[in-house]
C-alpha positions as CSV (number, residue, x, y, z in Angstrom):
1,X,105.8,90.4,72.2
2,X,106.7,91.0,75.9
3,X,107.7,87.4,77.7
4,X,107.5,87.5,81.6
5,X,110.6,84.7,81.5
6,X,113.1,87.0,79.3
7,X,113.2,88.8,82.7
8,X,112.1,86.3,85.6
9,X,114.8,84.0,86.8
10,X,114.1,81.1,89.1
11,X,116.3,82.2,92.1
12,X,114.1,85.6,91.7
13,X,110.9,83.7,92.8
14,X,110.0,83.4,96.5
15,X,107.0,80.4,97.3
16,X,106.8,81.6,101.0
17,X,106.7,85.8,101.9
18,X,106.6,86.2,105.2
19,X,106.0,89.8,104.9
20,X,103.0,91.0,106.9
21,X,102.4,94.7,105.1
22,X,103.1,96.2,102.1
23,X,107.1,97.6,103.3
24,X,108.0,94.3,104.3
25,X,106.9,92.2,101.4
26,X,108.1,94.9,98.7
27,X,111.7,94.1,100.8
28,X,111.2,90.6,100.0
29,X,111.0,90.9,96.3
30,X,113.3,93.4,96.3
31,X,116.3,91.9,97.9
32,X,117.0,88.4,95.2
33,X,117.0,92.4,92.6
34,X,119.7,94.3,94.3
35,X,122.4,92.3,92.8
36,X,120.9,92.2,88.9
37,X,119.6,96.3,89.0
38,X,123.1,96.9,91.2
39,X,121.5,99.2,93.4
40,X,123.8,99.0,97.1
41,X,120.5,97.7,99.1
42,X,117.0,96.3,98.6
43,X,115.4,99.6,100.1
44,X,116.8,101.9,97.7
45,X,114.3,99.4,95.1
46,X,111.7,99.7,98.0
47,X,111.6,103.6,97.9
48,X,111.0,103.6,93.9
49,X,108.1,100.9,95.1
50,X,106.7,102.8,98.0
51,X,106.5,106.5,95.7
52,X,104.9,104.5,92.9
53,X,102.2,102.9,95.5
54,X,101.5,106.8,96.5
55,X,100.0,107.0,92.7
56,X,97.7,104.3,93.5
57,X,97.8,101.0,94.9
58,X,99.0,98.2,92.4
59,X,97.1,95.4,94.4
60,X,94.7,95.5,91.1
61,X,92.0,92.9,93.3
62,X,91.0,89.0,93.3
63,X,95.1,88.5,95.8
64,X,96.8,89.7,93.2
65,X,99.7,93.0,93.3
66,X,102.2,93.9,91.1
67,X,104.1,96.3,92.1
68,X,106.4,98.3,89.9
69,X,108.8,101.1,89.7
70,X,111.7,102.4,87.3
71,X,115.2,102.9,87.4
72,X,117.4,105.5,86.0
73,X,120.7,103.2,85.8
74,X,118.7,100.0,84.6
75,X,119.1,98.6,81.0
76,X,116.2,96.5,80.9
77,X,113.7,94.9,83.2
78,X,113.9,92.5,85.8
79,X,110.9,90.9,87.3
80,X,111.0,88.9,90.8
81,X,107.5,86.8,91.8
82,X,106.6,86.1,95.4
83,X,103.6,84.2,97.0
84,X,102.6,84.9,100.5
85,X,100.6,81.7,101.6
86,X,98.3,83.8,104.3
87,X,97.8,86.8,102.2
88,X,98.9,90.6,102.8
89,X,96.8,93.7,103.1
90,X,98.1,95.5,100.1
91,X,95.4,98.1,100.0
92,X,94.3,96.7,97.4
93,X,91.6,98.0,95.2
94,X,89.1,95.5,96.8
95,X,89.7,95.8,100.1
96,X,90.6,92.0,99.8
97,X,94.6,90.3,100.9
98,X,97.1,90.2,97.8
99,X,98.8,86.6,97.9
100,X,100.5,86.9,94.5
101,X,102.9,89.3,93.7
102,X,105.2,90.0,90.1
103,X,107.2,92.9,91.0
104,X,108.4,94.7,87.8
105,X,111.6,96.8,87.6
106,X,111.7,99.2,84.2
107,X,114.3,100.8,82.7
108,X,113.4,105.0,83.1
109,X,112.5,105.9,79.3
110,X,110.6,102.0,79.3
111,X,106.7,103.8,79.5
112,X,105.8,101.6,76.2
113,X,107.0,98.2,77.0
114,X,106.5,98.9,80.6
115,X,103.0,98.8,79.5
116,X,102.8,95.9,77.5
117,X,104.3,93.5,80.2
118,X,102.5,95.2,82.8
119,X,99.2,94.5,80.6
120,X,100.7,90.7,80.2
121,X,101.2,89.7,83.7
122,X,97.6,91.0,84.2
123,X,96.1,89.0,80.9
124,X,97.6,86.2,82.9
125,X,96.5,86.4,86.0
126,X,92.8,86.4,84.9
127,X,93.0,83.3,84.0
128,X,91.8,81.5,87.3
129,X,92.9,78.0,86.6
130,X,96.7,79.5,86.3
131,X,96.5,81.7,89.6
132,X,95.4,78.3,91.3
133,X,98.2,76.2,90.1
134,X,100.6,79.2,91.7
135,X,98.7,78.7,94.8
136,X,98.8,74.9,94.9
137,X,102.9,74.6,93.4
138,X,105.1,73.2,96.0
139,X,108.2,74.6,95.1
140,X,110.1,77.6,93.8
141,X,110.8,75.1,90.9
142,X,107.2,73.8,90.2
143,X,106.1,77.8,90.8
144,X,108.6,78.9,88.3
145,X,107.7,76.1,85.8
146,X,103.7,77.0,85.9
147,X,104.9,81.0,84.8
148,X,106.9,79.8,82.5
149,X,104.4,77.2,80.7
150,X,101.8,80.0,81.0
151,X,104.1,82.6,79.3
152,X,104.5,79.9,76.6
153,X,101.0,79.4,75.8
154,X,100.2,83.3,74.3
């Protein structure tokens, strides 16, 4: 089973993006994973993003994205969550602002297990009472605490 906290720390969750598009906020939850993928700068993570948003974008509807892109050098994934209060356009699938965001590092030869936690953040996230209780925490504590009892409860 694929937990969201075996690769979410709580220094790697941001409650406030100030972002305003998709570049800026993919910077955001890039930059607390430069130092845990070792890459030299958050926009050599933002370039992996930006070609996997060419694919499609991964703001999947109802303010949520989860953007996600893999790394030769990595040995196994590293998630960072951010919340932008106002909402981004995120050219996402219906037309609507993304306001919650798991950004998902994978190791290159991951495509199975990239999968599954992909396929688990989403699960999540369609629960409504849990995307409201990330919206309404008022602290990088309290939001990392609400992930971490909701990872707990499948």
């Amino acid at each position: 089973m694929m937990k969201i906290m075996d690769y979410l720390k709580e220094e790697w969750v941001i409650p406030d993006l100030q972002g305003t598009d998709k570049r800026s906020i993919l910077r955001e939850l890039s930059s607390v994973l430069v130092k845990p993928c070792q890459v030299t700068s958050a926009e050599e993570l933002v370039q992996v993003l930006l070609d996997r948003e060419k694919l499609g974008s991964t703001g999947i509807g109802e303010g949520i994205a989860i953007p996600h892109g893999r790394l030769k050098k990595l040995k196994k994934f590293f998630i960072s969550f951010g919340r932008s209060i106002k909402g981004v356009d995120f050219d996402s699938i219906d037309l609507n602002p993304s306001r919650l965001f798991f950004l998902v590092m994978a190791p290159e030869n991951s495509a199975v297990d990239n999968l599954k936690l992909l396929s688990r953040i989403v699960t999540l996230l369609k629960d409504a009472s849990f995307k409201k209780r990330l919206m309404e925490a008022s602290s990088q504590k309290e939001i990392f605490q609400v992930i971490s009892e909701e990872d707990e409860k499948y």
